[in-house]
Legacy VTK file of the C-alpha trace (Angstrom):
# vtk DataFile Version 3.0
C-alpha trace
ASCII
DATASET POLYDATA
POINTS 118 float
0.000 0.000 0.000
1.286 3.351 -0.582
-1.127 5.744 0.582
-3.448 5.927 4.125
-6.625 7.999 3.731
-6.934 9.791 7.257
-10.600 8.992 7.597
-10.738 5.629 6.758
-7.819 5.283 9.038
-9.249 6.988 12.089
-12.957 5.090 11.317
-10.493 1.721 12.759
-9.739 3.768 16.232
-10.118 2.399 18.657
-8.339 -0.958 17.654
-9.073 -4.563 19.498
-8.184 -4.761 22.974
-5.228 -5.816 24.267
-4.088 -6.328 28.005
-2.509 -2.805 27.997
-5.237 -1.284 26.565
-8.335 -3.308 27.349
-10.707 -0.315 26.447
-9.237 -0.546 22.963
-5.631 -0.107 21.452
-5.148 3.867 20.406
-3.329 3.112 17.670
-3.734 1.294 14.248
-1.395 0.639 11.622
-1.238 2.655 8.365
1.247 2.324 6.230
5.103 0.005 6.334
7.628 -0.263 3.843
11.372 -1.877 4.696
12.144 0.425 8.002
9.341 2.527 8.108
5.862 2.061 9.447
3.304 4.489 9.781
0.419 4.389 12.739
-2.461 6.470 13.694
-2.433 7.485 17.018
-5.475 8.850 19.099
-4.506 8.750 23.343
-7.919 10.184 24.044
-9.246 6.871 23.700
-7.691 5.524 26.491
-9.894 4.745 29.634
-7.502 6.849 31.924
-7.159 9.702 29.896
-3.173 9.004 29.870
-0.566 8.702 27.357
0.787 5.037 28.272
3.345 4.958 25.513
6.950 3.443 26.549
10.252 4.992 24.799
10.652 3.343 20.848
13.508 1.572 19.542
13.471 3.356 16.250
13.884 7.446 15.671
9.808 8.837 15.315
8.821 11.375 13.893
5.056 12.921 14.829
2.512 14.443 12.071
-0.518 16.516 14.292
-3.417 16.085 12.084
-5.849 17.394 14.836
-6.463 18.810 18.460
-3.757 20.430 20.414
-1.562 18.821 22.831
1.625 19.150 25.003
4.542 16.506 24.672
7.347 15.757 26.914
10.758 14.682 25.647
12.847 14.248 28.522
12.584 17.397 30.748
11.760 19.284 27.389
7.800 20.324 26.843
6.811 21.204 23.026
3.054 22.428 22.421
1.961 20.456 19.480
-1.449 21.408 17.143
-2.246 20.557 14.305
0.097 20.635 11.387
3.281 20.527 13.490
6.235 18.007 12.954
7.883 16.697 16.461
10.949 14.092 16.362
11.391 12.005 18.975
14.522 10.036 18.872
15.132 6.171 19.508
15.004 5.268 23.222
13.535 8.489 24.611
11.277 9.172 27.309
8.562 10.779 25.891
4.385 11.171 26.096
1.263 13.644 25.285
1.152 15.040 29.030
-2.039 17.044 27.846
-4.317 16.705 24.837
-7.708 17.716 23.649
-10.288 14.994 23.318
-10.058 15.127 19.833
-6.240 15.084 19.413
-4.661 12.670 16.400
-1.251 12.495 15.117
0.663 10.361 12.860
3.673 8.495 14.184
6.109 7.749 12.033
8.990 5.138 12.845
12.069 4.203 10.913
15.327 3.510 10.652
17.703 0.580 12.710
16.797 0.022 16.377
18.703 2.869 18.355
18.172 5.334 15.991
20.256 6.698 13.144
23.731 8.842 14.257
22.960 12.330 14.547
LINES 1 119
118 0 1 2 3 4 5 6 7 8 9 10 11 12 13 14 15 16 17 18 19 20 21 22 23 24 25 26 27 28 29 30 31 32 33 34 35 36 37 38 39 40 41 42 43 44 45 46 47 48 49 50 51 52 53 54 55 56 57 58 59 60 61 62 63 64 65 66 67 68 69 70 71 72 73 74 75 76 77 78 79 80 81 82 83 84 85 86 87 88 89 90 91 92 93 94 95 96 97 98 99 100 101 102 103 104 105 106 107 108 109 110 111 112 113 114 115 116 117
């Protein structure tokens, strides 16, 4: 597949429940080629109203599509909304400490595990 229609994408959220997300996963795949996958990511969908996201083993980059949020990279806090690019590299703490309800981005992963040399 080489393209993933937004809609049709967020119409799968939330995914099948899993025992870390038993209200429903917040995230469904998208797109993957070699390296690269692409996911949909809504956290308002979980029960707790929390980002429960661990640090990733490959560099990420995230798209906003919609809603406003704040995200925490280490001690550092970025204000996200839509349209902004955030990269979050391979291994770091990170999470949406604050988003609206109706807050979507794309996650993009890629490259080896440990990210790519700076």
């Amino acid at each position: 597949m080489n393209r993933a229609d937004f809609s049709q994408t967020l119409a799968r959220l939330p995914a099948a429940p899993t025992a870390a997300y038993p209200e429903g996963t917040p995230f469904v795949p998208a797109l993957a080629h070699g390296s690269m996958r692409v996911e949909l990511y809504a956290p308002g969908s979980n029960a707790d109203g929390r980002d429960r996201q661990q640090p990733h083993r490959q560099d990420e980059l995230y798209v906003v599509q919609q809603g406003r949020a704040t995200l925490r990279i280490g001690k550092q806090v970025f204000e996200a909304a839509c349209g902004d690019v955030l990269f979050v590299p391979a291994g770091a703490d990170h999470r949406f400490e604050t988003f609206s309800q109706d807050f979507v981005t794309w996650a993009i992963f890629w490259g080896p595990e440990g990210g790519e040399p700076s």
